[in-house]
N, C-alpha and C positions, 0 to 999 in steps of 0.2 A: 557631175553631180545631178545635174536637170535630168539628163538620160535614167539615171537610179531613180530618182523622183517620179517620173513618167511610169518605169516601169511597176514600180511599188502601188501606185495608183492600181495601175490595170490588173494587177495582181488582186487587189481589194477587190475591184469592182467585177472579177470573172470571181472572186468566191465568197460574195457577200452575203449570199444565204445561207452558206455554214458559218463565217464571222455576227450571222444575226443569231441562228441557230445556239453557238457554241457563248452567246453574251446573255441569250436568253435563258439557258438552262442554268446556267453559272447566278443569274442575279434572282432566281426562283427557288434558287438551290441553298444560298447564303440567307434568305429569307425566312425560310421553311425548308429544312434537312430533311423532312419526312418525304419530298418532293423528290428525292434522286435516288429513293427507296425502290432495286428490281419491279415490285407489284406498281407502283406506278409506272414508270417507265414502258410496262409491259401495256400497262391500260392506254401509256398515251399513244403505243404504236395500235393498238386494237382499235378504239377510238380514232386513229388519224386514215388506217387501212378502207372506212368506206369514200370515205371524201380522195383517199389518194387512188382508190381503182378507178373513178372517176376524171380525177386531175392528170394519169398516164393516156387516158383515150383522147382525153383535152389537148394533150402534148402533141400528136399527130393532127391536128386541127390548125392547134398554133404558129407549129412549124410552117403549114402551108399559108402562114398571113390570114389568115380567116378566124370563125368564130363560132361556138353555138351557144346557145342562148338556152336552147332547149331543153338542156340534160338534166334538169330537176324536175320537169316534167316527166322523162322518158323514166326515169327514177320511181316513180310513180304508178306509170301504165303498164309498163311493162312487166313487172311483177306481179298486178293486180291482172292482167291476161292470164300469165301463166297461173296466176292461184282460181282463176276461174276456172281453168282445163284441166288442173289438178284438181278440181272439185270436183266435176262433172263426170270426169274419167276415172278417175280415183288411181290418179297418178302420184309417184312417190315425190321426195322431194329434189331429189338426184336428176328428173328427170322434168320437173319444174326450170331447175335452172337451166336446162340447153332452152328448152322455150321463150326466159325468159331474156336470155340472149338472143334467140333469134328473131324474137318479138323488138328488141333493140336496133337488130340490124337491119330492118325494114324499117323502121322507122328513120333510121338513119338516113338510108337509101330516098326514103323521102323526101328529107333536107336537100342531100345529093342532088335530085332532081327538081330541085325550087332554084338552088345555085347555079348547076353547071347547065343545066337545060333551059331552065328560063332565064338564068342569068340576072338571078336578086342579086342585090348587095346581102352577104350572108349575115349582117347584124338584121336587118329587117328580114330576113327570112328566115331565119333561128328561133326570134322574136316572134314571130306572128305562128310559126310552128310549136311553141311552148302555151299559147294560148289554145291552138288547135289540140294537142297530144290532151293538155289537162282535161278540157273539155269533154272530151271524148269518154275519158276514166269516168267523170262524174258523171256523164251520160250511163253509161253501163252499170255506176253502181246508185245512182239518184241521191250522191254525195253521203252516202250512209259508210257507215264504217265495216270494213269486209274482216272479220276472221278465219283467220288460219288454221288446219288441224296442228292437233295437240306434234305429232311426228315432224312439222314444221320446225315448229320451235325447237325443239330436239335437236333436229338436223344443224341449224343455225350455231348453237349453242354446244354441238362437239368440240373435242380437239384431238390433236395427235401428236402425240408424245410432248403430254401437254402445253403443247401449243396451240392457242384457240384458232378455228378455220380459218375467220377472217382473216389472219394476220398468215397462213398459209396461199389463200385467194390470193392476198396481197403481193407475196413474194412470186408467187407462178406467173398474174399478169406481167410484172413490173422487170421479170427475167425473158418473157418471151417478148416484150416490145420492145426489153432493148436488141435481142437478137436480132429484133427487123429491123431494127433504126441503124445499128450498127454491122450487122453482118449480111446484109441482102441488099440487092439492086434496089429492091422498093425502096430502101430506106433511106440511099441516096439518092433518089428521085425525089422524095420527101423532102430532102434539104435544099436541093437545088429549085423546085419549085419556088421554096419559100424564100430562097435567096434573089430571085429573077425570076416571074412568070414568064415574060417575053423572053429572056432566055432561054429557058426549061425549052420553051417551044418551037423555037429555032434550034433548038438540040433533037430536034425529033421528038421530044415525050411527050406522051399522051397525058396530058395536062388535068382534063376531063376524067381520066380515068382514077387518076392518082387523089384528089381530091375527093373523088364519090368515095373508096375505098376509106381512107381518113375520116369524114363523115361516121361512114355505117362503124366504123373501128372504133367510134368515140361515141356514140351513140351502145352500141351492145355494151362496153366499159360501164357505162351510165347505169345501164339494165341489171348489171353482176352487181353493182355496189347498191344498185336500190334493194335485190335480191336477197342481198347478204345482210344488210342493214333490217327489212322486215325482219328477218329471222329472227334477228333479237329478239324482235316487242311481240312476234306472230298477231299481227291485227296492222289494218293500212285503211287511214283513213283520207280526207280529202284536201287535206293541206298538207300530207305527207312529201319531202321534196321541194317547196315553195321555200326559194332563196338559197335553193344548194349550187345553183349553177355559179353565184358569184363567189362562197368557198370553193366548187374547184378549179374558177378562172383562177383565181387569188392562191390556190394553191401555187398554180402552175409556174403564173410570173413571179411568185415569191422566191422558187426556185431554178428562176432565171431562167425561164421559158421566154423566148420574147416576144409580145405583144406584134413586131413588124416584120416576123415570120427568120425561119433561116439557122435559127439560135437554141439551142437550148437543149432536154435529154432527159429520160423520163425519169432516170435518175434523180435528178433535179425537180421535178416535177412531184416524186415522193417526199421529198426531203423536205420540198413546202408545206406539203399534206401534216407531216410531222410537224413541221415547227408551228402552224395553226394550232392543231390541237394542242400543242406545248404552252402556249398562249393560254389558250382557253383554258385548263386544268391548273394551270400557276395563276392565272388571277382567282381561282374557284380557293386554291390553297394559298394562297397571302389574304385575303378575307376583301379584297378589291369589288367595292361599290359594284352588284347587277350591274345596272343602270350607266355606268364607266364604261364596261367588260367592253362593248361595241365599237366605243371610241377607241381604245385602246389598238384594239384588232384593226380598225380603219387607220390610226396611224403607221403601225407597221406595215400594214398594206400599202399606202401612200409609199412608205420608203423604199420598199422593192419596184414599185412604178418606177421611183424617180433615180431608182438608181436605173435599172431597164433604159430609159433615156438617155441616162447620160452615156453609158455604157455604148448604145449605138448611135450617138453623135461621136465618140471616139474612134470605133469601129470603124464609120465613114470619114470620117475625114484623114486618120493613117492609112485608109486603101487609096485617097485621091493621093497623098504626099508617094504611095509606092508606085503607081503608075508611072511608066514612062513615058514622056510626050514622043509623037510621031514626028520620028527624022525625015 
């Protein structure tokens, strides 16, 4: 009976963001019926798809025990390059977004080199990189509000077979990172770093390399979801991105990404993304206090932390009881 016990536990605790998911929709749903209506449902995956391109580049970060701090900045600049070069050039908007992706992966590559090279703690170099990246934007636009051509918006605002882009964006990053997480050497290089650095390294892998790579991967993610997100509104101004990095950490660990690296799947990492914004549009539709909405999001936040916790205090202590001692 204990043995059932134990395992039912573990059972919860490896699927507690679809258990928060599937209690969240249900108690949103009995509330306001209007809420489980396709055209929502549709809004909340569109709605949740900027914050989760963002939260699957975050996943490769996590994985390696690390962190960036930065991604609401890069969210920011990096569209606002590419919309300067697509001014200047009179470049399309097709051709905006490779730039503003690439405009991402340098900057990523930046972190990369504050971390592996100099060897910050990657909170304080993340951190002091999100101050530099904003900076920078405001610099070049002298905090004034930059608009978009009219074909911008347009662009943004397609679909196909009516399906709006974003939620197409969505689906292509979140299928080609799992391909690498799960079908490529990188991807388990990715775990095993995050499960043992000093292992990884005594295994031979280029530790240094794997990292920078994850970096610049979560960083261009940042770039596409900032990208995609202008599109909407066509105009970026200077607090555009300011506190998205903690929705897509929050996405991340919500869907049991974990926080001490080794754990997790971008899968999981989308599903968070979703169940934020599920939150967010069900207190908008049960008529729940402004003012509340943030507490609210901050406790379910707390509960995927603290399940993440317990979850690998478990984790650790059934690998010491499987370990054999040395005969």
């Amino acid at each position: 009976m204990m043995l059932k016990k134990k395992s039912l536990t573990d059972l919860f605790l490896q699927n507690a963001t679809y258990v928060m998911f599937g209690a969240v929709v249900l108690y949103f749903g009995v509330q306001q019926t209007s809420f489980l209506m396709p055209d929502s449902m549709a809004n909340i995956v569109k709605q949740a798809s900027f914050i989760g391109i963002a939260a699957i580049g975050m996943t490769f970060v996590l994985l390696t025990a690390g962190i960036d701090l930065s991604v609401g900045s890069v969210m920011y600049v990096a569209p606002l390059i590419a919309g300067l070069l697509m001014q200047a050039l009179d470049l399309p908007p097709t051709m905006g977004l490779f730039i503003a992706i690439a405009v991402g992966g340098v900057l990523g590559a930046l972190n990369a080199f504050f971390i592996v090279v100099l060897r910050i703690v990657p909170f304080i170099a993340t951190l002091s990189s999100l101050f530099l990246f904003r900076g920078f934007g405001t610099w070049l636009t002298s905090s004034k509000q930059f608009d978009f051509a009219d074909e911008f918006r347009a662009f943004g605002l397609s679909s196909l077979f009516h399906i709006p882009l974003p939620i197409w964006m969505f689906a292509l990053v979140l299928i080609l990172a799992h391909y690498m997480l799960s079908h490529t050497g990188f991807g388990r290089q990715v775990y095993a770093l995050g499960n043992s650095q000093e292992g990884a390294r005594k295994a031979g892998l280029k530790t240094a390399s794997i990292q920078a790579r994850c970096y610049m991967m979560c960083s261009a993610c940042a770039a596409l979801s900032g990208y995609m997100l202008i599109s909407q509104i066509g105009r970026l101004d200077a607090g555009f991105g300011e506190g998205s990095e903690f929705d897509v950490i929050a996405a991340a660990v919500l869907g049991g990404v974990s926080l001490f690296g080794g754990v997790g799947s971008v899968f999981n990492a989308a599903v968070g993304a979703i169940l934020i914004q599920t939150v967010k549009l069900g207190l908008v539709f049960t008529g729940v206090n402004l003012y509340a909405q943030p507490i609210m999001q901050g406790f379910i936040i707390f509960l995927a932390v603290l399940v993440d916790g317990i979850r690998d205090k478990r984790t650790t202590a059934l690998l010491k009881r499987t370990i054999r001692p040395i005969q």
